[in-house]
N, CA, C, O and CB atoms as a CASP TS submission, in Angstrom:
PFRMAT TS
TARGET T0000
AUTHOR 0000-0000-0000
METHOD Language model
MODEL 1
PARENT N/A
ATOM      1  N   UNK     1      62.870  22.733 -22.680  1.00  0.00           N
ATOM      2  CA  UNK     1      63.241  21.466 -22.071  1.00  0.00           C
ATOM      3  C   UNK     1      64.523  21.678 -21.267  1.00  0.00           C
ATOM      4  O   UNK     1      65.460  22.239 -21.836  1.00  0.00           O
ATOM      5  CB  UNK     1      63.426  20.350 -23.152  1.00  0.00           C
ATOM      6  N   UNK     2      64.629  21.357 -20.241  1.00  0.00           N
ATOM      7  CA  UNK     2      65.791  21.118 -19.154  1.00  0.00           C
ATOM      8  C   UNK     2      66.666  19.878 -19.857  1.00  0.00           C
ATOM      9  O   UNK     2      66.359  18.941 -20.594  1.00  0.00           O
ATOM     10  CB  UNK     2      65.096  20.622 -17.439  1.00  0.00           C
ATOM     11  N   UNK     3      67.818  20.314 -19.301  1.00  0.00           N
ATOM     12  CA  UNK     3      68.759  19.307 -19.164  1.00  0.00           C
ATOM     13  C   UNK     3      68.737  18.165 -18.021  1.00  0.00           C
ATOM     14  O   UNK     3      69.053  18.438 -16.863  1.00  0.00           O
ATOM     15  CB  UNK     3      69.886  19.982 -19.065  1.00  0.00           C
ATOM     16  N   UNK     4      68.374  16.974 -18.386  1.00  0.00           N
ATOM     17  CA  UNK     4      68.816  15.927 -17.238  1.00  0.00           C
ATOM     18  C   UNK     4      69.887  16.091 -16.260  1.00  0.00           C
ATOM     19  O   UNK     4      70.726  16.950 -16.531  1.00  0.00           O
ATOM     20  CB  UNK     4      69.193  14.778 -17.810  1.00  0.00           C
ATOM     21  N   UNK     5      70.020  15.434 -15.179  1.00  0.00           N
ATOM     22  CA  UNK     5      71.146  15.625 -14.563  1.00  0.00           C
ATOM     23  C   UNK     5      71.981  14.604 -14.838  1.00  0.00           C
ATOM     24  O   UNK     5      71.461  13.969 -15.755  1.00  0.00           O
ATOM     25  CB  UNK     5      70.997  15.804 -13.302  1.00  0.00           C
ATOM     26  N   UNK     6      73.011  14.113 -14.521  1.00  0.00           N
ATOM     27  CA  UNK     6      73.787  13.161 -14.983  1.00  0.00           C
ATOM     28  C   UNK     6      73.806  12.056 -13.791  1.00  0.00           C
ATOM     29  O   UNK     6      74.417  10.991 -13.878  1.00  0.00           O
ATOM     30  CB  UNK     6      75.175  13.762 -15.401  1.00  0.00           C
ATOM     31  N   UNK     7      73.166  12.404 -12.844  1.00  0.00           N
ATOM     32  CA  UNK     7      72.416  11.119 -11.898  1.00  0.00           C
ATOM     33  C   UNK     7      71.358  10.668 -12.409  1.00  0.00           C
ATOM     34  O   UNK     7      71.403   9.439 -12.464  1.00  0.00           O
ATOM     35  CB  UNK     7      71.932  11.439 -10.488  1.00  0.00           C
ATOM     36  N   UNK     8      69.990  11.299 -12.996  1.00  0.00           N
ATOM     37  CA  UNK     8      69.343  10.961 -14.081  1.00  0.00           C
ATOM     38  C   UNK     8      69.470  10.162 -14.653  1.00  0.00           C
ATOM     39  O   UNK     8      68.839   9.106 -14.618  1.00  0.00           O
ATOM     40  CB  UNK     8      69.301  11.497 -14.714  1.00  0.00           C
ATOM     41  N   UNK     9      70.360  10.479 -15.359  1.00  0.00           N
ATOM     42  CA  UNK     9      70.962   9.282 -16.689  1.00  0.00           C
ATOM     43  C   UNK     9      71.392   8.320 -16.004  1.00  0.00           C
ATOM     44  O   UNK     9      71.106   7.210 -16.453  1.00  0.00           O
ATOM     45  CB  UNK     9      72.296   9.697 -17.777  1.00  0.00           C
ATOM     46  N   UNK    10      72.068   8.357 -14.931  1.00  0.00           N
ATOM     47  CA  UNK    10      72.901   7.121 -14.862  1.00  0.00           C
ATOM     48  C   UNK    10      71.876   6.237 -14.240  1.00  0.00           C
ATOM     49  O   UNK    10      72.026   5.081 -14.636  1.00  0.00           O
ATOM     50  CB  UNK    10      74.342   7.240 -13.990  1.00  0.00           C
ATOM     51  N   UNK    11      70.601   6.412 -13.164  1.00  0.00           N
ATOM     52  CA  UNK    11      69.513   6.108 -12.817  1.00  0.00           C
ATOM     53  C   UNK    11      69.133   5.047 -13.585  1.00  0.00           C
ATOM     54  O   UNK    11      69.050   3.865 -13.250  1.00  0.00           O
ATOM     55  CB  UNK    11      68.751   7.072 -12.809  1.00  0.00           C
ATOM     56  N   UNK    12      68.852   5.677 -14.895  1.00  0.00           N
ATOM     57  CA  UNK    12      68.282   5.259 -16.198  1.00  0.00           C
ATOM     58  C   UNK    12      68.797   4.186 -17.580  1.00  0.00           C
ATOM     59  O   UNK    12      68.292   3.878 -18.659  1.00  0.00           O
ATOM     60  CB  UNK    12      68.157   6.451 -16.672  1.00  0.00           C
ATOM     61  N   UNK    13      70.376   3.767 -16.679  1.00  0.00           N
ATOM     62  CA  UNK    13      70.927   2.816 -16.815  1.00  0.00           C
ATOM     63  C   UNK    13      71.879   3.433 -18.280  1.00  0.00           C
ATOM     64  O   UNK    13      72.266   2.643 -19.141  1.00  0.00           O
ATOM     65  CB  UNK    13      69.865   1.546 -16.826  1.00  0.00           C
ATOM     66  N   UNK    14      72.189   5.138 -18.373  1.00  0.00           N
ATOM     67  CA  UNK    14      73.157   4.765 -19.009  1.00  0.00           C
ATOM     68  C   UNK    14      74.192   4.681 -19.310  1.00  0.00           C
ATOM     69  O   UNK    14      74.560   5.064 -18.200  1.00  0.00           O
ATOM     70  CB  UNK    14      73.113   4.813 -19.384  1.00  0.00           C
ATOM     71  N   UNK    15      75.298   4.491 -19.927  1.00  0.00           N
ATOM     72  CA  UNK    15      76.918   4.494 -19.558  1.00  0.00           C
ATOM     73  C   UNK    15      77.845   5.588 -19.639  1.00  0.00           C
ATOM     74  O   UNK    15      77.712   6.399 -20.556  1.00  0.00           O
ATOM     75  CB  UNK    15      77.572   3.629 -20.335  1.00  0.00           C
ATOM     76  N   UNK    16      78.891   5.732 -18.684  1.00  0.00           N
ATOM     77  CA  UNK    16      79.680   6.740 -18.937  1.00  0.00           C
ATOM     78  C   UNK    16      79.590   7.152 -20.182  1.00  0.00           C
ATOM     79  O   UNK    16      79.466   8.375 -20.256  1.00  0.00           O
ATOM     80  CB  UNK    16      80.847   6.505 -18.649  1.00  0.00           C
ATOM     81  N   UNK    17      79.609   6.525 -21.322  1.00  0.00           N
ATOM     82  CA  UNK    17      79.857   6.933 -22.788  1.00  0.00           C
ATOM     83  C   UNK    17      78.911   7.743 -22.998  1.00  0.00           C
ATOM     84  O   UNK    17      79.026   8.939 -23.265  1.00  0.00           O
ATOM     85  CB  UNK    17      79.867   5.888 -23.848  1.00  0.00           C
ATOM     86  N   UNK    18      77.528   6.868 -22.840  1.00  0.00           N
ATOM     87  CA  UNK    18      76.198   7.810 -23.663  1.00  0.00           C
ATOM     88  C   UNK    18      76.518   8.920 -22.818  1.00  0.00           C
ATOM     89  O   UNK    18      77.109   9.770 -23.484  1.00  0.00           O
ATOM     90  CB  UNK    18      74.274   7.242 -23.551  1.00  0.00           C
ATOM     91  N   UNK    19      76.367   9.268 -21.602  1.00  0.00           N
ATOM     92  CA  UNK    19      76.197  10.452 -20.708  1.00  0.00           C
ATOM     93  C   UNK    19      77.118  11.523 -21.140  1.00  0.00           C
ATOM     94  O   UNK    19      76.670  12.641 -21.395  1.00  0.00           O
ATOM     95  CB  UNK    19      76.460  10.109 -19.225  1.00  0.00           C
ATOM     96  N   UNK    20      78.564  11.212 -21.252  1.00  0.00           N
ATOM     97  CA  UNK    20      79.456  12.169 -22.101  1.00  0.00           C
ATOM     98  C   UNK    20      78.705  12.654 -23.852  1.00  0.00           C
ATOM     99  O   UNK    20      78.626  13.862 -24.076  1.00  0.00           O
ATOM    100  CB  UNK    20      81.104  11.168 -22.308  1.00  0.00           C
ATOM    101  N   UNK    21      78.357  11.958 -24.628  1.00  0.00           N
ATOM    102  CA  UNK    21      77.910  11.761 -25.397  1.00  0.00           C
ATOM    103  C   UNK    21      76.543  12.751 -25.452  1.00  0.00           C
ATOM    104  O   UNK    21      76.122  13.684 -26.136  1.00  0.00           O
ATOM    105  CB  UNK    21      77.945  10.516 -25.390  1.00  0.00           C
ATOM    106  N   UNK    22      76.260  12.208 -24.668  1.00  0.00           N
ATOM    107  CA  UNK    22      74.648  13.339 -24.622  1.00  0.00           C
ATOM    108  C   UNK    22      74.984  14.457 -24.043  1.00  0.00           C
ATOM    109  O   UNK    22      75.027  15.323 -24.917  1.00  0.00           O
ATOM    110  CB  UNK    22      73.200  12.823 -23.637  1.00  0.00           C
ATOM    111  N   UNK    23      75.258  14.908 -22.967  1.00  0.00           N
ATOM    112  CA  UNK    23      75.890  15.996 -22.433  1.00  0.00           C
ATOM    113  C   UNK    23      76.885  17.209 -23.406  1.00  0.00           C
ATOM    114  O   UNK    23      76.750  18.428 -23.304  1.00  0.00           O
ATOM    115  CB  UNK    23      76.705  15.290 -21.419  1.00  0.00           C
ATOM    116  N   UNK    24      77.814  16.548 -24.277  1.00  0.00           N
ATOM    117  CA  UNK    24      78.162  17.102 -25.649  1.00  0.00           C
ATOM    118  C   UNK    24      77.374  17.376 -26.708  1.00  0.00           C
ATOM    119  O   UNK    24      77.547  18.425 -27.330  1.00  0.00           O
ATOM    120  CB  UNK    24      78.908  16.425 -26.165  1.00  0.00           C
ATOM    121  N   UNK    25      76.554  16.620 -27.010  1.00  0.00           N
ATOM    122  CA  UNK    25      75.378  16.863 -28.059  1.00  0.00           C
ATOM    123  C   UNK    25      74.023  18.302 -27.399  1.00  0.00           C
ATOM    124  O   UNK    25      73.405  19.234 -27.913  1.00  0.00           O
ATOM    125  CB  UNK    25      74.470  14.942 -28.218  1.00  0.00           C
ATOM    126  N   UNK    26      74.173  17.581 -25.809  1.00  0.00           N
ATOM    127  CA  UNK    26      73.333  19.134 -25.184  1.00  0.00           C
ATOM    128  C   UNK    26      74.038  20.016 -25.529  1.00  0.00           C
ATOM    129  O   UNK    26      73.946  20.542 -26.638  1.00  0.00           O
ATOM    130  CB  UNK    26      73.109  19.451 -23.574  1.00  0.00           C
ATOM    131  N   UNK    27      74.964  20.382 -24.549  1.00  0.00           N
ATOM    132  CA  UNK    27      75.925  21.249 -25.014  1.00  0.00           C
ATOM    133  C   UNK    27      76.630  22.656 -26.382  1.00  0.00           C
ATOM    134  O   UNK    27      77.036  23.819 -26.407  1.00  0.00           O
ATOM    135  CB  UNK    27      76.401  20.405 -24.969  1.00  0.00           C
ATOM    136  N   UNK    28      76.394  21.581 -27.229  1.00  0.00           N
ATOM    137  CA  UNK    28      76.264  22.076 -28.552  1.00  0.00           C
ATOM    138  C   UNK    28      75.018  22.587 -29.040  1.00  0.00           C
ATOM    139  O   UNK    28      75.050  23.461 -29.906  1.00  0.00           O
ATOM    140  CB  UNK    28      76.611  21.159 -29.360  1.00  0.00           C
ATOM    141  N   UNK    29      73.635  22.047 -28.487  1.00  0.00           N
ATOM    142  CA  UNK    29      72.336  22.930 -28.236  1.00  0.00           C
ATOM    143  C   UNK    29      71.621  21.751 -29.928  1.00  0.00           C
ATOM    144  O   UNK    29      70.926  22.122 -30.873  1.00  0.00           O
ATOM    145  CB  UNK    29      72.684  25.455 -28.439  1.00  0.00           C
ATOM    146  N   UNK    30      72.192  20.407 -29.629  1.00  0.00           N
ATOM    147  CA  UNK    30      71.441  19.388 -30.540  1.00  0.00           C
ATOM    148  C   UNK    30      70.219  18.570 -29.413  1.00  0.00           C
ATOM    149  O   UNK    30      70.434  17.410 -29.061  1.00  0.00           O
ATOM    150  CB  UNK    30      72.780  18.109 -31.299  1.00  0.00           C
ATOM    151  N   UNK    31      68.921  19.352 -28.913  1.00  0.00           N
ATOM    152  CA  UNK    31      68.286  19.112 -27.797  1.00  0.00           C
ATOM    153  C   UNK    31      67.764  17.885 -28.893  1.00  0.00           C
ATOM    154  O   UNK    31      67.831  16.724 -28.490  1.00  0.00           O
ATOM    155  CB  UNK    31      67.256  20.383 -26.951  1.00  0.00           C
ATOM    156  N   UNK    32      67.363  18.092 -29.965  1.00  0.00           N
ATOM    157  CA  UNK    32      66.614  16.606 -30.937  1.00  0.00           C
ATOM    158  C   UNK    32      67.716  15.952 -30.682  1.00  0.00           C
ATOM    159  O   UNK    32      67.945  15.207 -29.729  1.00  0.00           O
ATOM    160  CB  UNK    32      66.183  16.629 -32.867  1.00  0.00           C
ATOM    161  N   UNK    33      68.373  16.236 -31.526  1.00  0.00           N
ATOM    162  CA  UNK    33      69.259  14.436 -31.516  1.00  0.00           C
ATOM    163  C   UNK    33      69.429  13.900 -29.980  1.00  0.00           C
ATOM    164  O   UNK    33      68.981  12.769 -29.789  1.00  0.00           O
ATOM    165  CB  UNK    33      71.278  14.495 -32.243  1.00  0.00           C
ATOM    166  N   UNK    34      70.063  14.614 -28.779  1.00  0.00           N
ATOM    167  CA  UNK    34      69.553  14.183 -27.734  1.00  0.00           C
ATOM    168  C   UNK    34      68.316  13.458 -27.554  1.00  0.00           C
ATOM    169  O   UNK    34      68.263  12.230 -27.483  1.00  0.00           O
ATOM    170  CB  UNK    34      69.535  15.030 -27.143  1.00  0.00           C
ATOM    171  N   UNK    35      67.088  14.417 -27.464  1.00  0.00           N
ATOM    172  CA  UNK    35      65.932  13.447 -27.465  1.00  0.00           C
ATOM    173  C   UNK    35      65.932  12.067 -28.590  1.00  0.00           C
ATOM    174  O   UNK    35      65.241  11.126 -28.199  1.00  0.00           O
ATOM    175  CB  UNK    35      64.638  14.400 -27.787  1.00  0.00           C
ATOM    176  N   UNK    36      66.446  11.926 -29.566  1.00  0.00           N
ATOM    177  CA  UNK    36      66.860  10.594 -30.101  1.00  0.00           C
ATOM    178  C   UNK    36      67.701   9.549 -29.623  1.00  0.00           C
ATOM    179  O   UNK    36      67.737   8.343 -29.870  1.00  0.00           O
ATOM    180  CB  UNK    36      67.338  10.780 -31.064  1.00  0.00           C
ATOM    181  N   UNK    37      68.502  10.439 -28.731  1.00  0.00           N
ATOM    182  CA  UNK    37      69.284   8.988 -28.096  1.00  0.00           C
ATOM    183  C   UNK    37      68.771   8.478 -26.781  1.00  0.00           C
ATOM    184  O   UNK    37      69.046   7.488 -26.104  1.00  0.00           O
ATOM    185  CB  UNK    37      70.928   9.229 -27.781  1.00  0.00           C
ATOM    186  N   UNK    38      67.988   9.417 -26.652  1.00  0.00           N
ATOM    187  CA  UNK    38      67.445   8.795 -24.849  1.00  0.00           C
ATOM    188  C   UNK    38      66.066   7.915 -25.563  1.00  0.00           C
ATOM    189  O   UNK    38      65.740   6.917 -24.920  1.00  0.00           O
ATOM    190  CB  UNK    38      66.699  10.592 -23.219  1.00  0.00           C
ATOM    191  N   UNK    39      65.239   8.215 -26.840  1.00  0.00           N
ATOM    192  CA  UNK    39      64.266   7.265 -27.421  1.00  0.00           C
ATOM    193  C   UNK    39      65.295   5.974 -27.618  1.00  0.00           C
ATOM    194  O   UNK    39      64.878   4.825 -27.471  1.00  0.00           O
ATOM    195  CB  UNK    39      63.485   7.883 -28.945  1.00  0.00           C
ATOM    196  N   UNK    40      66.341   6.195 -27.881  1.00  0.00           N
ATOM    197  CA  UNK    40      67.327   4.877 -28.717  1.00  0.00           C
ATOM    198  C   UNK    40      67.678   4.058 -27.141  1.00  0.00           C
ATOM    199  O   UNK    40      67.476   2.884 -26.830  1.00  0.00           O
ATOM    200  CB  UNK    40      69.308   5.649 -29.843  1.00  0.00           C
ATOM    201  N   UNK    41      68.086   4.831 -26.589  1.00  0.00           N
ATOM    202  CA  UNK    41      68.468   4.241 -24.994  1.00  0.00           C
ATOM    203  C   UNK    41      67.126   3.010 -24.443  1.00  0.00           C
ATOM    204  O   UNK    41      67.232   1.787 -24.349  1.00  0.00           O
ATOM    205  CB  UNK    41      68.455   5.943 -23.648  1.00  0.00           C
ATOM    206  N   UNK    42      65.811   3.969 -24.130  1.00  0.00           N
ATOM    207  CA  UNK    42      64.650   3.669 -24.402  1.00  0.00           C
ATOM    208  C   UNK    42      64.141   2.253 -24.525  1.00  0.00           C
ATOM    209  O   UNK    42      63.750   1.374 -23.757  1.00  0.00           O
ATOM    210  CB  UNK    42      64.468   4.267 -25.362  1.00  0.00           C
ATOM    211  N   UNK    43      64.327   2.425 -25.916  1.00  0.00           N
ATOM    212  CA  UNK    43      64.205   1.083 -27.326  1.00  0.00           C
ATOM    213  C   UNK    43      65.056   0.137 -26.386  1.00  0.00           C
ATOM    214  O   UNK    43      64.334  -0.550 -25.663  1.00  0.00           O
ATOM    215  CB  UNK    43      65.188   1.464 -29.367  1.00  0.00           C
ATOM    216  N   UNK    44      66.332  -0.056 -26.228  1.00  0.00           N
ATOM    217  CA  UNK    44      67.605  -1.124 -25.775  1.00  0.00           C
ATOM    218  C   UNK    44      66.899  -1.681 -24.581  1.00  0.00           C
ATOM    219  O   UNK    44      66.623  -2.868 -24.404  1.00  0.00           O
ATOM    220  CB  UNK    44      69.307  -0.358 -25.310  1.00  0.00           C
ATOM    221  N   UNK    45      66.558  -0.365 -23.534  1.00  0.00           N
ATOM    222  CA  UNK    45      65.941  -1.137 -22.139  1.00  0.00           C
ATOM    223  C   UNK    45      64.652  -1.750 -22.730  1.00  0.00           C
ATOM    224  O   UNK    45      65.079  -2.637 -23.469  1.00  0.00           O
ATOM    225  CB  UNK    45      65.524   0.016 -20.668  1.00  0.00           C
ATOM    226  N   UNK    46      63.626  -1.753 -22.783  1.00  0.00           N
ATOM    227  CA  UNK    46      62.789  -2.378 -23.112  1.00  0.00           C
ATOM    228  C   UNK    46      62.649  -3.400 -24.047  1.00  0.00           C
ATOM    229  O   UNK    46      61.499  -3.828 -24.139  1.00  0.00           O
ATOM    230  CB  UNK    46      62.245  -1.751 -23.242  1.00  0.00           C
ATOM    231  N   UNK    47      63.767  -4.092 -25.010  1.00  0.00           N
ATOM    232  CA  UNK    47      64.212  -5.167 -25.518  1.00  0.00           C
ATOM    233  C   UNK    47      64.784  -5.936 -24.475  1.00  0.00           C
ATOM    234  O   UNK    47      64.482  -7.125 -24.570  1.00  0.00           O
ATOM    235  CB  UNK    47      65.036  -4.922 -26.529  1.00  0.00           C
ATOM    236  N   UNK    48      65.430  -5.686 -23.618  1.00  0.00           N
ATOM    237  CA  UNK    48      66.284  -6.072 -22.512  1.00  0.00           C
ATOM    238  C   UNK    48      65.399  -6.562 -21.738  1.00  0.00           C
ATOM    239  O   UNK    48      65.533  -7.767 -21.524  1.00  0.00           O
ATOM    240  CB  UNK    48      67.105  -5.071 -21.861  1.00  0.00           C
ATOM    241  N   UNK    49      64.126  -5.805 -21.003  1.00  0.00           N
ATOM    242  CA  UNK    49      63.024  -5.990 -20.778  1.00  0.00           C
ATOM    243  C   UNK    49      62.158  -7.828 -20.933  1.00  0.00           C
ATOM    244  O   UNK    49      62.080  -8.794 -20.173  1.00  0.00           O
ATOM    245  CB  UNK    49      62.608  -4.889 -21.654  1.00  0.00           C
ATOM    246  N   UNK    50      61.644  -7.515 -22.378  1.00  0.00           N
ATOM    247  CA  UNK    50      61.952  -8.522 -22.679  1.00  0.00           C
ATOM    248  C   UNK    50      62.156  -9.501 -22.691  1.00  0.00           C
ATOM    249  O   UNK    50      61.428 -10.408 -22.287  1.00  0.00           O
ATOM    250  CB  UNK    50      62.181  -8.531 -22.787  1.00  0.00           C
ATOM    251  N   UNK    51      63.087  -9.570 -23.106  1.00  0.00           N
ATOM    252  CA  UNK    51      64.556 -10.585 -22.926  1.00  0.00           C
ATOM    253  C   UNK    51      64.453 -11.593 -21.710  1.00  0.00           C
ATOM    254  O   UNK    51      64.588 -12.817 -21.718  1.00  0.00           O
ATOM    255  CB  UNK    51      66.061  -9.565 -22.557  1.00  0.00           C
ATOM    256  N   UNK    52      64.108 -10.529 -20.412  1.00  0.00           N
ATOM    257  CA  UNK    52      64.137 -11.169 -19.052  1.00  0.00           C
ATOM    258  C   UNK    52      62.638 -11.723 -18.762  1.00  0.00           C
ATOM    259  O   UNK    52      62.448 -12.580 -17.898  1.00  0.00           O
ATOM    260  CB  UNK    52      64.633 -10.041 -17.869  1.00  0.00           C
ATOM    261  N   UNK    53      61.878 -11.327 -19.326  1.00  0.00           N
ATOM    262  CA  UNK    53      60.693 -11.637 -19.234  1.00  0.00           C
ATOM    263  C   UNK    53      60.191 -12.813 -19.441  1.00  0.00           C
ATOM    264  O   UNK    53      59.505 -13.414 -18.613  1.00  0.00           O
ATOM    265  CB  UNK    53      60.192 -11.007 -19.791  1.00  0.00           C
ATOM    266  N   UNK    54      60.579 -13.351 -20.883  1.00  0.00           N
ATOM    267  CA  UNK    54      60.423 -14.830 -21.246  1.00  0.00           C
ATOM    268  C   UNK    54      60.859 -16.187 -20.452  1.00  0.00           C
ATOM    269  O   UNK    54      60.255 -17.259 -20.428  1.00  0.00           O
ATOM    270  CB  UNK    54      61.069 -14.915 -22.381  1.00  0.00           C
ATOM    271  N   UNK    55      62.106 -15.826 -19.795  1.00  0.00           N
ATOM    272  CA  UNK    55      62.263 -17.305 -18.913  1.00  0.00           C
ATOM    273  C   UNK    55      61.059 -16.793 -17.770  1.00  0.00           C
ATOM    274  O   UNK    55      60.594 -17.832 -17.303  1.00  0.00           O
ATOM    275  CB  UNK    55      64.250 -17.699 -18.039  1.00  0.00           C
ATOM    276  N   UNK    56      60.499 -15.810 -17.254  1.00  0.00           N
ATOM    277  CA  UNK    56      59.188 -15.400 -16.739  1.00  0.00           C
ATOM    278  C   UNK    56      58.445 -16.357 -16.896  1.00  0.00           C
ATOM    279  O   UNK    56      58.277 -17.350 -16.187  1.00  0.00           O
ATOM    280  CB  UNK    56      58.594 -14.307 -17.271  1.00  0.00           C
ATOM    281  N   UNK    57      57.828 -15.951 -18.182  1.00  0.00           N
ATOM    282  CA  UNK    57      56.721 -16.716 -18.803  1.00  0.00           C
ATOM    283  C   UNK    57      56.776 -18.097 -18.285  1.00  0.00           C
ATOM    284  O   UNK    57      55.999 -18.658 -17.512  1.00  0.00           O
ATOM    285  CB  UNK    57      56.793 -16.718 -20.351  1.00  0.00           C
ATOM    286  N   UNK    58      57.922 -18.570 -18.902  1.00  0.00           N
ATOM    287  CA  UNK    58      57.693 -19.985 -18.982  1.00  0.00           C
ATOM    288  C   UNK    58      58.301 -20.687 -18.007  1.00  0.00           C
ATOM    289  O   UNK    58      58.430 -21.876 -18.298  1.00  0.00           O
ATOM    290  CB  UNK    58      58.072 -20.512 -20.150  1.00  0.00           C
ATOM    291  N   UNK    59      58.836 -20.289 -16.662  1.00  0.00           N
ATOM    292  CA  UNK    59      58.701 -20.584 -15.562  1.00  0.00           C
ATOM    293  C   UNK    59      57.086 -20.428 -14.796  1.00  0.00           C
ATOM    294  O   UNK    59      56.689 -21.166 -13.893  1.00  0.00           O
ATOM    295  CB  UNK    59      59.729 -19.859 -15.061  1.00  0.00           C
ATOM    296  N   UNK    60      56.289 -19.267 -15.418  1.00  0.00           N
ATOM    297  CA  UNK    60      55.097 -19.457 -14.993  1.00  0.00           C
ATOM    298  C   UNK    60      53.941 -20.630 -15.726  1.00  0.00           C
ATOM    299  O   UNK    60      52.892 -21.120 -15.306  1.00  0.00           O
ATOM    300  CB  UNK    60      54.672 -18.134 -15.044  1.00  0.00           C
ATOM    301  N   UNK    61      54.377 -20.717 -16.449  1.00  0.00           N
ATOM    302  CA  UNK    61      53.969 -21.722 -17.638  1.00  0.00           C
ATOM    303  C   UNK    61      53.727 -23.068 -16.885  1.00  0.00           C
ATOM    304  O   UNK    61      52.769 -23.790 -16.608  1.00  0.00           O
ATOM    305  CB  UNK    61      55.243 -21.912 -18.898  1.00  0.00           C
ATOM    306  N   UNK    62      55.250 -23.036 -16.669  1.00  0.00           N
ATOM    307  CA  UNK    62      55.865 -25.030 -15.784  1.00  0.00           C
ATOM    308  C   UNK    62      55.277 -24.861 -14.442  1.00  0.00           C
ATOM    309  O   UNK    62      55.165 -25.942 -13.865  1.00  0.00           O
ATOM    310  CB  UNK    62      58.178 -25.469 -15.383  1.00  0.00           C
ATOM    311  N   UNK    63      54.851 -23.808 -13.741  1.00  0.00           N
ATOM    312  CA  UNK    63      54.522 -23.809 -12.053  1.00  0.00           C
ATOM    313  C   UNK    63      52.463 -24.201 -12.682  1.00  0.00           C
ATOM    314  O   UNK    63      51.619 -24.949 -12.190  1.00  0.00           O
ATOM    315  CB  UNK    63      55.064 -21.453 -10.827  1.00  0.00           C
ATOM    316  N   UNK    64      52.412 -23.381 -13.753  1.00  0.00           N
ATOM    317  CA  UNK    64      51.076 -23.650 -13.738  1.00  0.00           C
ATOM    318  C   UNK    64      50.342 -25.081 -14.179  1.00  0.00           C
ATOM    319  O   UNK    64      49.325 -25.660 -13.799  1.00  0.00           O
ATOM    320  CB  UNK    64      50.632 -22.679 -14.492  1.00  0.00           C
ATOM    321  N   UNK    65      51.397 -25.365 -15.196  1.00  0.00           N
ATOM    322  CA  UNK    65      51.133 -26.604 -15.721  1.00  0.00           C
ATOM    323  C   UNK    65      51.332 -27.785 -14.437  1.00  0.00           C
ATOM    324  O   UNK    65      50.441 -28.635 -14.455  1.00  0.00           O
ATOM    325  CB  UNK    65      52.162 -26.805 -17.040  1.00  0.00           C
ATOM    326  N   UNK    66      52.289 -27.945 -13.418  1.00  0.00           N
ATOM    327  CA  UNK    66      52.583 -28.469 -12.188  1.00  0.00           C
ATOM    328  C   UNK    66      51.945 -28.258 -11.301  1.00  0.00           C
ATOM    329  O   UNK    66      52.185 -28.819 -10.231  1.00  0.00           O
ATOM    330  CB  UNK    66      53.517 -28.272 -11.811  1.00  0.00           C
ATOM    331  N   UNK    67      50.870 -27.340 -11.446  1.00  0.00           N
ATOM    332  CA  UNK    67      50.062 -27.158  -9.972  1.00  0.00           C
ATOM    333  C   UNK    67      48.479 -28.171 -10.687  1.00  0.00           C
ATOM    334  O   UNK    67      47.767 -28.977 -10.087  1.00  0.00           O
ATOM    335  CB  UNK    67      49.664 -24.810  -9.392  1.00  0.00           C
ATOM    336  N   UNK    68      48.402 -27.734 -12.008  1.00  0.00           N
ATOM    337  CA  UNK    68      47.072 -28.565 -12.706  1.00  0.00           C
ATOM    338  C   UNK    68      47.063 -29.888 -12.724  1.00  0.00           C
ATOM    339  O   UNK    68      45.983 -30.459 -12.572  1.00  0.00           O
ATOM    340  CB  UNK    68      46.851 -28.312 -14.114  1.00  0.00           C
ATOM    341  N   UNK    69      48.165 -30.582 -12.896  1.00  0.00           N
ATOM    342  CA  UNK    69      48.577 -31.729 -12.569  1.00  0.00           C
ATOM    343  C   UNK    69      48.798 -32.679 -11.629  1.00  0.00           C
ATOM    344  O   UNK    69      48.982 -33.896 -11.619  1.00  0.00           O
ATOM    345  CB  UNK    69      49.139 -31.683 -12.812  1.00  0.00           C
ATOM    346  N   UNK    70      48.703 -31.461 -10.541  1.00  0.00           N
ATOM    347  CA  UNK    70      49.285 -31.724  -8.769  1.00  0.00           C
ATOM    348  C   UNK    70      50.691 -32.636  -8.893  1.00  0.00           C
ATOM    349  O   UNK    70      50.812 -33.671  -8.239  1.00  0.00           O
ATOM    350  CB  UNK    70      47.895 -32.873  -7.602  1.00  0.00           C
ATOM    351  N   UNK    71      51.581 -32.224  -9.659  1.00  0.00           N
ATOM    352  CA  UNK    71      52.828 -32.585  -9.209  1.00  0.00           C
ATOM    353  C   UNK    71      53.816 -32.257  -8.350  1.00  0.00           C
ATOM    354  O   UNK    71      54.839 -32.939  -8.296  1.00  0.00           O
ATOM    355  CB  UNK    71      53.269 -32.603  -9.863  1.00  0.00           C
TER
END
């Protein structure tokens, strides 16, 4: 496995911290626990995900319910 680049990461939304963080853990030749924090990184975006998704929904919800209605 290659090392990411650190445009990569940051691409991938993550922070100065993790990137130092992971880059030290590469470094030291911990390629698992790395691959655990980019799954953990992962996990956060796709809760976040989410998150943004639901006023989604239910803005599509109110346009649909308002168009059935013809309001």
């Amino acid at each position: 496995m290659t090392q990411p680049t650190e445009a990569s990461l940051r691409e991938a939304g993550c922070t100065d911290t993790f990137i130092r963080e992971f880059v030290n853990c590469w470094d030291a030749g911990g390629q698992d626990l790395c691959l655990r924090l980019l799954r953990l990184h992962r996990c956060e975006l796709l809760e976040e995900l989410h998150k943004a998704q639901r006023p989604l929904d239910v803005l599509d919800w109110i346009i649909r319910d308002c168009e059935e209605n013809h309001v």
